[in-house]
PyMOL Python script that loads the backbone (N, CA, C, O; Angstrom):
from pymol import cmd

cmd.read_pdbstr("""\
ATOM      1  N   UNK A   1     102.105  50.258  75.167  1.00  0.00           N
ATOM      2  CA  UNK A   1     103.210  51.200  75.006  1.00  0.00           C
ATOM      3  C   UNK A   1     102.687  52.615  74.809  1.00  0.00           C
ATOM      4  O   UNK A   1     103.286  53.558  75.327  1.00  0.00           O
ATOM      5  N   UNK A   2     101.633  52.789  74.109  1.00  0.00           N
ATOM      6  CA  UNK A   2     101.122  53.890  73.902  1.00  0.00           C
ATOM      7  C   UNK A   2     100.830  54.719  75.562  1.00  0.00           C
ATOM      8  O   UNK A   2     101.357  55.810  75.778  1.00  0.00           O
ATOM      9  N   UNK A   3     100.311  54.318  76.186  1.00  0.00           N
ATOM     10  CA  UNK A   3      99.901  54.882  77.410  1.00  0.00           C
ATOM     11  C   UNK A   3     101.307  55.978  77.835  1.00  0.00           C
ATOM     12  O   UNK A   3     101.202  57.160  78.161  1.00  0.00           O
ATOM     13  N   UNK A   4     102.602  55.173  77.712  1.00  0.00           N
ATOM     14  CA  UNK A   4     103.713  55.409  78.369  1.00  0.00           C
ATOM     15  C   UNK A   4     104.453  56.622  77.608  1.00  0.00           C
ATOM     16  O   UNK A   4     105.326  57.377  78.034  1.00  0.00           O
ATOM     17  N   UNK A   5     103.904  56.576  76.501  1.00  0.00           N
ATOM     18  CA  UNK A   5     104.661  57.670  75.659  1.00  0.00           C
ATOM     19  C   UNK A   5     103.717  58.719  75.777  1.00  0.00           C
ATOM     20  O   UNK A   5     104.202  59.850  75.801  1.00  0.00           O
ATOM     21  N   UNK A   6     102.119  58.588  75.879  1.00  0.00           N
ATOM     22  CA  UNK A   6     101.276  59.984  76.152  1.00  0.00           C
ATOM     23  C   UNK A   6     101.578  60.537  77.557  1.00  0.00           C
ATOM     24  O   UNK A   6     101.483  61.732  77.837  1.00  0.00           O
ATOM     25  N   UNK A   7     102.014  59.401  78.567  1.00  0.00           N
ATOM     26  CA  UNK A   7     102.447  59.639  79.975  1.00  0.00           C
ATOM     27  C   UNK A   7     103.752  60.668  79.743  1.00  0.00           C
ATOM     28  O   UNK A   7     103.675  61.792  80.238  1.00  0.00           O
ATOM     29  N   UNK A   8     104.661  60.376  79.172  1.00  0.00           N
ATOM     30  CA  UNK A   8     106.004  60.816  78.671  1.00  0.00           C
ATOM     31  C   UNK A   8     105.793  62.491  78.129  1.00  0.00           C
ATOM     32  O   UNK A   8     106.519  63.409  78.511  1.00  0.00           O
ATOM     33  N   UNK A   9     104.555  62.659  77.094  1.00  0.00           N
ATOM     34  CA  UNK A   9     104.831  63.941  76.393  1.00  0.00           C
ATOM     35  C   UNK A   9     104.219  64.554  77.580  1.00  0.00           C
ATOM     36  O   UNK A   9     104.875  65.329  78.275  1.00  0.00           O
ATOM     37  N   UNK A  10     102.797  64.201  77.899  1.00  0.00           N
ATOM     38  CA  UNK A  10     102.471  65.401  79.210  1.00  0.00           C
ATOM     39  C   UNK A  10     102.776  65.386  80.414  1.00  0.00           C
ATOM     40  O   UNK A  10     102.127  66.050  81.222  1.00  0.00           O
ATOM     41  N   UNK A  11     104.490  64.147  81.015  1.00  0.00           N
ATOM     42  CA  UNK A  11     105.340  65.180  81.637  1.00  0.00           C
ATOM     43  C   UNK A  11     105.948  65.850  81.151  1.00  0.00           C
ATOM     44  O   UNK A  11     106.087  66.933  81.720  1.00  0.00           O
ATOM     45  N   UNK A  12     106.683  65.638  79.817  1.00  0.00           N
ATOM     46  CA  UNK A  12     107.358  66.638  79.393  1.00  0.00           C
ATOM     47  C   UNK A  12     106.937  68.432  79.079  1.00  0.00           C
ATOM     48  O   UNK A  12     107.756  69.344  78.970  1.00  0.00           O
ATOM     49  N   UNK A  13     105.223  68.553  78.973  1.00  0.00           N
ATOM     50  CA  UNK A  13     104.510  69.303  78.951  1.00  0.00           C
ATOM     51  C   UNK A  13     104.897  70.050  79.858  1.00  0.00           C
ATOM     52  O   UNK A  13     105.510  71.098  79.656  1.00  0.00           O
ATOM     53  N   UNK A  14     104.451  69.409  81.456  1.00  0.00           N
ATOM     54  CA  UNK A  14     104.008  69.701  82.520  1.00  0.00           C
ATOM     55  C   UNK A  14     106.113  70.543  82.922  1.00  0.00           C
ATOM     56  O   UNK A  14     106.360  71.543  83.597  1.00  0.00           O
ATOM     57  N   UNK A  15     106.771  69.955  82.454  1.00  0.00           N
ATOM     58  CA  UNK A  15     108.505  70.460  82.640  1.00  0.00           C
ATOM     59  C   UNK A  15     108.627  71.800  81.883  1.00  0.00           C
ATOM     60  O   UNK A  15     109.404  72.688  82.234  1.00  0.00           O
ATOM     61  N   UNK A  16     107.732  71.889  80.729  1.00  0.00           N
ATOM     62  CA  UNK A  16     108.379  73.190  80.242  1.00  0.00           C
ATOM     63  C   UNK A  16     107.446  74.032  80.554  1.00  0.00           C
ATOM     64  O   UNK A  16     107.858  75.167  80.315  1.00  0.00           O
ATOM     65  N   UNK A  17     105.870  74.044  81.175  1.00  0.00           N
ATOM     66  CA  UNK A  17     104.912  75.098  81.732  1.00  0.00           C
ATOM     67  C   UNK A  17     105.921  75.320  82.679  1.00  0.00           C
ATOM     68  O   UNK A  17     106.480  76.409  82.546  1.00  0.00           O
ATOM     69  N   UNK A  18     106.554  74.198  84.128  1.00  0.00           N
ATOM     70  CA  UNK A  18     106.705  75.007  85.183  1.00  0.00           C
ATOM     71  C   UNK A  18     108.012  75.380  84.674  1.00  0.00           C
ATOM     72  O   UNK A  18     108.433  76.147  85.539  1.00  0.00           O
ATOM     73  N   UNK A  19     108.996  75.270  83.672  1.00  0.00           N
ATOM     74  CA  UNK A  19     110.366  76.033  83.228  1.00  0.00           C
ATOM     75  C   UNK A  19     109.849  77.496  82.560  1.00  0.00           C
ATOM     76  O   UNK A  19     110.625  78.450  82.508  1.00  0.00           O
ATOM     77  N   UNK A  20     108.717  77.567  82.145  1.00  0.00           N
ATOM     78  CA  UNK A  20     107.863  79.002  82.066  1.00  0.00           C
ATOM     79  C   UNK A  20     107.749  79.869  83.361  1.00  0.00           C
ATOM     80  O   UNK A  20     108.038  81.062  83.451  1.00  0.00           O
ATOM     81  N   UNK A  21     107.298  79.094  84.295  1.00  0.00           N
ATOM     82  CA  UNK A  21     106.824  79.803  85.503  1.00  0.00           C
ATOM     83  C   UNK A  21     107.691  79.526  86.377  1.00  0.00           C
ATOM     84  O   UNK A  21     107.417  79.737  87.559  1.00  0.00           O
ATOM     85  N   UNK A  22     108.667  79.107  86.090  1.00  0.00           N
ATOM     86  CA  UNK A  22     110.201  79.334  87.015  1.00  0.00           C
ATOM     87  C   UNK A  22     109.399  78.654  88.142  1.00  0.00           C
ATOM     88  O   UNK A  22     108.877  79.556  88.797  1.00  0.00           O
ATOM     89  N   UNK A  23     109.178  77.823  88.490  1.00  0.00           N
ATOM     90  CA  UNK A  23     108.822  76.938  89.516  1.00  0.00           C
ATOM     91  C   UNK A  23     109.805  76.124  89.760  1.00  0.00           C
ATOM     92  O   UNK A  23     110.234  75.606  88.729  1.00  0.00           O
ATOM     93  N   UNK A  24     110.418  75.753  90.867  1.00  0.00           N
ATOM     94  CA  UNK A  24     111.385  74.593  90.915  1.00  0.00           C
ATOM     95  C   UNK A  24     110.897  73.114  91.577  1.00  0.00           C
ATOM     96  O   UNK A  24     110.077  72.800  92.439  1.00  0.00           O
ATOM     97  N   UNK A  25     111.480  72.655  91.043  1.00  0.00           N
ATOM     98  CA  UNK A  25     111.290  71.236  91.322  1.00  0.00           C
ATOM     99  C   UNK A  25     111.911  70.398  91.640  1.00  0.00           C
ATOM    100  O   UNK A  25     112.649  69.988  90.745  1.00  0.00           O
ATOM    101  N   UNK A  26     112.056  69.374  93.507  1.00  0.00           N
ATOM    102  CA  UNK A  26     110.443  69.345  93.331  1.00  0.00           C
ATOM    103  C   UNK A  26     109.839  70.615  94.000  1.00  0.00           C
ATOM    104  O   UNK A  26     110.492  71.591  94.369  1.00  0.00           O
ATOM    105  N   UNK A  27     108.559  70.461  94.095  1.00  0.00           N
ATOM    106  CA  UNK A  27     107.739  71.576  94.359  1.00  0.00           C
ATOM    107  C   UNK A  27     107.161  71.196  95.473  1.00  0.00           C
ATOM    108  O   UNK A  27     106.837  70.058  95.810  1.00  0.00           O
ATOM    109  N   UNK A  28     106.989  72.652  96.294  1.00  0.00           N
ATOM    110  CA  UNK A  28     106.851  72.710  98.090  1.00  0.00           C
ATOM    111  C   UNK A  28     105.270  71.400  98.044  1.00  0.00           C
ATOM    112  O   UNK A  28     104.244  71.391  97.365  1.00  0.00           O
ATOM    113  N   UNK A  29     105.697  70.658  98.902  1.00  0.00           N
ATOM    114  CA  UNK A  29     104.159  69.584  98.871  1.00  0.00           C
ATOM    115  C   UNK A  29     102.782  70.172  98.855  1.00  0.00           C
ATOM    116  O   UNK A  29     101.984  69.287  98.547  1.00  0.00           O
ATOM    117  N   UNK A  30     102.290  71.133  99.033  1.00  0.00           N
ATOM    118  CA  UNK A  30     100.859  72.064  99.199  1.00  0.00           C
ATOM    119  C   UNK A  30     101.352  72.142  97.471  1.00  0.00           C
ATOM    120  O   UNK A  30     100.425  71.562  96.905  1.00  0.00           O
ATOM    121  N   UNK A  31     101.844  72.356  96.945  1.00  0.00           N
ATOM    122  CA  UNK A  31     101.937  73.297  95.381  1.00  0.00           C
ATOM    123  C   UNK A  31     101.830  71.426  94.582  1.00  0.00           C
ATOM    124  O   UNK A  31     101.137  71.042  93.639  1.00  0.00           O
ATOM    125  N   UNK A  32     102.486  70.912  95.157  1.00  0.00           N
ATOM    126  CA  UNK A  32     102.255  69.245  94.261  1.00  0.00           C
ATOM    127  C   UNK A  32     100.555  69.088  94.707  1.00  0.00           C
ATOM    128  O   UNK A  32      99.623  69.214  93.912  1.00  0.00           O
ATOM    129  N   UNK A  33     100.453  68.842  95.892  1.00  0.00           N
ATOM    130  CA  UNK A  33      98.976  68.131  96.205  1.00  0.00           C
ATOM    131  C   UNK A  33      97.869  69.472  95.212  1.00  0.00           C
ATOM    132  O   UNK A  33      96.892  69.167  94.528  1.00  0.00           O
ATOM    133  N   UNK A  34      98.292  70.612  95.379  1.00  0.00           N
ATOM    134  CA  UNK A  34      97.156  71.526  94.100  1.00  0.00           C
ATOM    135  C   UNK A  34      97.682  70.987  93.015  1.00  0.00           C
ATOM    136  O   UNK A  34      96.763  71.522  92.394  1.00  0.00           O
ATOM    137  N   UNK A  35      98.228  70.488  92.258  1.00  0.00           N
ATOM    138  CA  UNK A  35      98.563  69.770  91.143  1.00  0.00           C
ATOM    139  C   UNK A  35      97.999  68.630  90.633  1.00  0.00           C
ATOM    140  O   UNK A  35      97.570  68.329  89.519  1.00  0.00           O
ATOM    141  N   UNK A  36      98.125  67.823  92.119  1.00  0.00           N
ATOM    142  CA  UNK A  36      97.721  66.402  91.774  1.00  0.00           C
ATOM    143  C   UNK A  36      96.302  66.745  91.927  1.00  0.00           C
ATOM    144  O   UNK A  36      95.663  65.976  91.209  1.00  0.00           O
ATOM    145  N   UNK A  37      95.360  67.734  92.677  1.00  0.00           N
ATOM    146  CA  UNK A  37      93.924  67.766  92.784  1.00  0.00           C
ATOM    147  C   UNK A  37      93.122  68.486  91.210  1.00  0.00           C
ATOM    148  O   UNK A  37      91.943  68.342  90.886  1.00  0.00           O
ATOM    149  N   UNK A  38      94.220  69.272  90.434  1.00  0.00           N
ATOM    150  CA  UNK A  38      93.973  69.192  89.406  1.00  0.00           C
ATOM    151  C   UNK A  38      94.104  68.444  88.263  1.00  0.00           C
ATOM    152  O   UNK A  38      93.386  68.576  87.272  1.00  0.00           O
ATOM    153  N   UNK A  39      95.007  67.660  88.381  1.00  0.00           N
ATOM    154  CA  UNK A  39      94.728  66.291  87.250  1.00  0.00           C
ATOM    155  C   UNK A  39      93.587  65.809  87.578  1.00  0.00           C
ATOM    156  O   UNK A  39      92.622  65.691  86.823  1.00  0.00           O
ATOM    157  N   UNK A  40      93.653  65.454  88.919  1.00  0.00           N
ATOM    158  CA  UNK A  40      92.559  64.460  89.002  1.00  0.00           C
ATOM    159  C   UNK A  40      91.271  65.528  88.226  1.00  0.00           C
ATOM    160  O   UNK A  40      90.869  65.266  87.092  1.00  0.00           O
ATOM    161  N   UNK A  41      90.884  66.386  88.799  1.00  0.00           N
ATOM    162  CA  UNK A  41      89.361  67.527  88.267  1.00  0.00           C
ATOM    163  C   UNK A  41      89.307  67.388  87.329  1.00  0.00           C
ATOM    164  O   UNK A  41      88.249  67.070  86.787  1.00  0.00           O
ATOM    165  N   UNK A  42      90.609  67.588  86.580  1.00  0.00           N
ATOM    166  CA  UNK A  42      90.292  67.771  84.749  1.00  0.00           C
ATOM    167  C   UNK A  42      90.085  66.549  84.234  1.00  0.00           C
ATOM    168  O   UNK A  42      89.298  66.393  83.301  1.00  0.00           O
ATOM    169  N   UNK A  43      90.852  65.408  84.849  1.00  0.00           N
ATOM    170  CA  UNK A  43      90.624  64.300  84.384  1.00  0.00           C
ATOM    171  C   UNK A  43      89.033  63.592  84.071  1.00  0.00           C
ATOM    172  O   UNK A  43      88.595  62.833  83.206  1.00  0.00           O
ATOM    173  N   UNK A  44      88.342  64.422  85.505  1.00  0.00           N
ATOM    174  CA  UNK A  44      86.871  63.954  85.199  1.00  0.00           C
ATOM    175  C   UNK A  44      86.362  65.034  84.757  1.00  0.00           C
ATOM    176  O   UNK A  44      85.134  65.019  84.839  1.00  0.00           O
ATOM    177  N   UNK A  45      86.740  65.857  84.374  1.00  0.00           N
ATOM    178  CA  UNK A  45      85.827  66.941  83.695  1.00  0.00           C
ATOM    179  C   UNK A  45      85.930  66.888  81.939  1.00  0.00           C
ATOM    180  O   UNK A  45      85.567  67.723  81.110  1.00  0.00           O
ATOM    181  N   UNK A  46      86.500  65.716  81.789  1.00  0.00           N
ATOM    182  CA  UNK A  46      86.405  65.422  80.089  1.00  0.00           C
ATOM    183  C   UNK A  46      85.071  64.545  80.024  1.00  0.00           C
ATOM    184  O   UNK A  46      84.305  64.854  79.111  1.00  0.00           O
ATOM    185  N   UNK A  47      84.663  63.441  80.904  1.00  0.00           N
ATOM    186  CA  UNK A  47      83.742  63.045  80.415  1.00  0.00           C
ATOM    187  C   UNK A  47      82.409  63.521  80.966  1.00  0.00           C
ATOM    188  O   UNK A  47      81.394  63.058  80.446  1.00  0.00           O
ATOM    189  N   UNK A  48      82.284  64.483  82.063  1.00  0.00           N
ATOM    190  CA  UNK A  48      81.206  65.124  82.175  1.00  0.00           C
ATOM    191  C   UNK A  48      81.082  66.130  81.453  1.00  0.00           C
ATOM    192  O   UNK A  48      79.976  66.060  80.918  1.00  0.00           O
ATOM    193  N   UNK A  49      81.891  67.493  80.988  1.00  0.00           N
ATOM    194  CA  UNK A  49      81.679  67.972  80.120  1.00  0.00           C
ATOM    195  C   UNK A  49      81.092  66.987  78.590  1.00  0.00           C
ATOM    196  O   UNK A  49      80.265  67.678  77.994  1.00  0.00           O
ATOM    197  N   UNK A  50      81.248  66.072  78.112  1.00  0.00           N
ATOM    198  CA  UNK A  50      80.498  65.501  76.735  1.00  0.00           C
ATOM    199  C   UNK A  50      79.080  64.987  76.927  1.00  0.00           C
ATOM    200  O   UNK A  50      78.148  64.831  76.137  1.00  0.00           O
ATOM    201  N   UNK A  51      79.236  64.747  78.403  1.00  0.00           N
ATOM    202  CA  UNK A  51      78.111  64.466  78.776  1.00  0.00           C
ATOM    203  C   UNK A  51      77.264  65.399  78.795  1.00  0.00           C
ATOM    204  O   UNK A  51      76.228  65.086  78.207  1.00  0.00           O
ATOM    205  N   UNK A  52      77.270  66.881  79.421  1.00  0.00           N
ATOM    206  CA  UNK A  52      76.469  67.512  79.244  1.00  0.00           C
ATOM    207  C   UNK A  52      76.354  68.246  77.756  1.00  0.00           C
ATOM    208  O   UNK A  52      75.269  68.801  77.583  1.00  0.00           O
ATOM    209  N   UNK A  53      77.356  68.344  76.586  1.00  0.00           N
ATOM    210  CA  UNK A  53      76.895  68.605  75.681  1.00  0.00           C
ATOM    211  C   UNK A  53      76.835  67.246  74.579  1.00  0.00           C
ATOM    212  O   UNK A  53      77.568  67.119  73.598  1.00  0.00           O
ATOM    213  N   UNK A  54      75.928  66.429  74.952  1.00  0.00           N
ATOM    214  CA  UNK A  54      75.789  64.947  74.439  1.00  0.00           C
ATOM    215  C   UNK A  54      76.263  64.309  73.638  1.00  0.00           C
ATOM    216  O   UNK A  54      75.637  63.773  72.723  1.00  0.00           O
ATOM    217  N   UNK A  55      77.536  64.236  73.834  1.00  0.00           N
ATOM    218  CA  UNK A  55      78.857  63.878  73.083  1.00  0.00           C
ATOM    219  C   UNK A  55      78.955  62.301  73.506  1.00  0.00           C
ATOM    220  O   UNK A  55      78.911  62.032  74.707  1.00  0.00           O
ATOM    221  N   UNK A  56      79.057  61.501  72.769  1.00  0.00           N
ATOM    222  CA  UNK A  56      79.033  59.832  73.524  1.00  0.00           C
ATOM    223  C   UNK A  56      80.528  59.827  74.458  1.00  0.00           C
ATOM    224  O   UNK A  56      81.588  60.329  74.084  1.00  0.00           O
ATOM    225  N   UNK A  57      80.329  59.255  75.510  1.00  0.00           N
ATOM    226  CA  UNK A  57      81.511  59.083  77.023  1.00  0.00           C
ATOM    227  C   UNK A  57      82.218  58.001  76.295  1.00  0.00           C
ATOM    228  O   UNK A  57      81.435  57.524  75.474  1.00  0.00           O
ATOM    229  N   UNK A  58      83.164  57.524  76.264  1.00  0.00           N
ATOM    230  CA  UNK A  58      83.962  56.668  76.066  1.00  0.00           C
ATOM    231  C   UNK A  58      84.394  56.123  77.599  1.00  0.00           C
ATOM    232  O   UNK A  58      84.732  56.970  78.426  1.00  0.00           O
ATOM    233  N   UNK A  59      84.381  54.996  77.891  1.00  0.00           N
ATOM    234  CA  UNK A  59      84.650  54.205  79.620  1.00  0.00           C
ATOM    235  C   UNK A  59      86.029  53.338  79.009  1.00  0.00           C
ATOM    236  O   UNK A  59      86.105  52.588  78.037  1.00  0.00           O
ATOM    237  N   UNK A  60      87.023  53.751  79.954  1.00  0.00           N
ATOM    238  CA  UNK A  60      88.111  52.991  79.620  1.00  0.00           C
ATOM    239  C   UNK A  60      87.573  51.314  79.843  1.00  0.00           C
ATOM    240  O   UNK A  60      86.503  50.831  80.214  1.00  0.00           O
ATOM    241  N   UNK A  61      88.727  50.794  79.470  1.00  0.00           N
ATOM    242  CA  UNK A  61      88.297  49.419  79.680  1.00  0.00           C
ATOM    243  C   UNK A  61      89.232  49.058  80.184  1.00  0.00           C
ATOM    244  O   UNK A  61      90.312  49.562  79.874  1.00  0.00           O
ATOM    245  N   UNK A  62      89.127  47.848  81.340  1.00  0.00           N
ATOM    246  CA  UNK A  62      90.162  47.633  82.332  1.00  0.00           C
ATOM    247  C   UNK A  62      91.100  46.981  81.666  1.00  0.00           C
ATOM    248  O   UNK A  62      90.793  46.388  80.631  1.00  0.00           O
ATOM    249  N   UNK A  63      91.997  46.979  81.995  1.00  0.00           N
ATOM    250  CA  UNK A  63      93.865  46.556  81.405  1.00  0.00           C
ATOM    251  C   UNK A  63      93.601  44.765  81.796  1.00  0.00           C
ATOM    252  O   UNK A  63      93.311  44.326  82.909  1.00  0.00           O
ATOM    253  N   UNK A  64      93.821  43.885  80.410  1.00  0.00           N
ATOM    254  CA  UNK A  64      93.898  42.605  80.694  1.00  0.00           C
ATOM    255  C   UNK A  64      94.714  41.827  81.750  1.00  0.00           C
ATOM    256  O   UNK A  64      95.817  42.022  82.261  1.00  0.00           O
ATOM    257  N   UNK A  65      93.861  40.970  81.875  1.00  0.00           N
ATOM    258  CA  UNK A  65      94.536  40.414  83.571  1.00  0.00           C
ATOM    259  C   UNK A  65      95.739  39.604  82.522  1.00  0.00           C
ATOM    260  O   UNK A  65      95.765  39.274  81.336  1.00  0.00           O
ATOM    261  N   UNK A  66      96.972  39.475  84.055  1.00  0.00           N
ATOM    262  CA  UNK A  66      98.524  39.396  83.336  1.00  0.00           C
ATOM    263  C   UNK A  66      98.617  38.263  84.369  1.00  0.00           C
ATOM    264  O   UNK A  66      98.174  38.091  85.504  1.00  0.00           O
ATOM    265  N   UNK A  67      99.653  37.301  83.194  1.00  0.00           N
ATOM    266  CA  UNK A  67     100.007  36.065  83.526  1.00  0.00           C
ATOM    267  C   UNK A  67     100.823  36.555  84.426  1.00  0.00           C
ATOM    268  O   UNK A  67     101.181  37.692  84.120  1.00  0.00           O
ATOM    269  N   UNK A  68     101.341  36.101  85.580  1.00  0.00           N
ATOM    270  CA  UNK A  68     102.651  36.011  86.732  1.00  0.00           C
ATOM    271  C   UNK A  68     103.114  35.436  86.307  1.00  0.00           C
ATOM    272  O   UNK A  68     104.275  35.706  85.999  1.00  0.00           O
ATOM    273  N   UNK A  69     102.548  34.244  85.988  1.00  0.00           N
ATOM    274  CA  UNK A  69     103.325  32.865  85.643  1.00  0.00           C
ATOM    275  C   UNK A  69     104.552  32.433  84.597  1.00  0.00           C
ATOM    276  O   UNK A  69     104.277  32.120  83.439  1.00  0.00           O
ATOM    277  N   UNK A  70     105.592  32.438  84.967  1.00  0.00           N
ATOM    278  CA  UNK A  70     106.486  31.975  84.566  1.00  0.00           C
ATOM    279  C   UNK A  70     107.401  31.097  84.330  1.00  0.00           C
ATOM    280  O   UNK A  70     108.338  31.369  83.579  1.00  0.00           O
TER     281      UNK A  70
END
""", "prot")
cmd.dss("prot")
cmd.show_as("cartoon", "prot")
cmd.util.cbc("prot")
cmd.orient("prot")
């Protein structure tokens, strides 16, 4: 559950930067895909940045395999 509610505040984040910058939404596809190429960057630039100032990396750990079975 946790995942879904940190998912939750930094869209809600991401709604009131572009209600700052009067951006509308949705947003022209070139202005999403620079968006989505910056999550992704920053996303890996948390654990290479600790890495280079030798901060221990934390590696997610994969999400437990789920019963189908019902």
């Amino acid at each position: 559950m946790r995942p879904y509610a940190i998912a939750l505040a930094v869209g809600l984040l991401v709604g009131v930067i572009y209600g700052l910058l009067k951006v509308r939404s949705p947003a022209p596809p070139y202005v999403a895909l620079v968006g989505l190429l910056g999550i992704l960057l920053g996303e890996q630039a948390v654990p290479t940045v600790k890495h280079w100032l030798g901060l221990p990396v934390r590696i997610a750990a994969s999400a437990p395999p789920v019963d189908d079975r019902t």
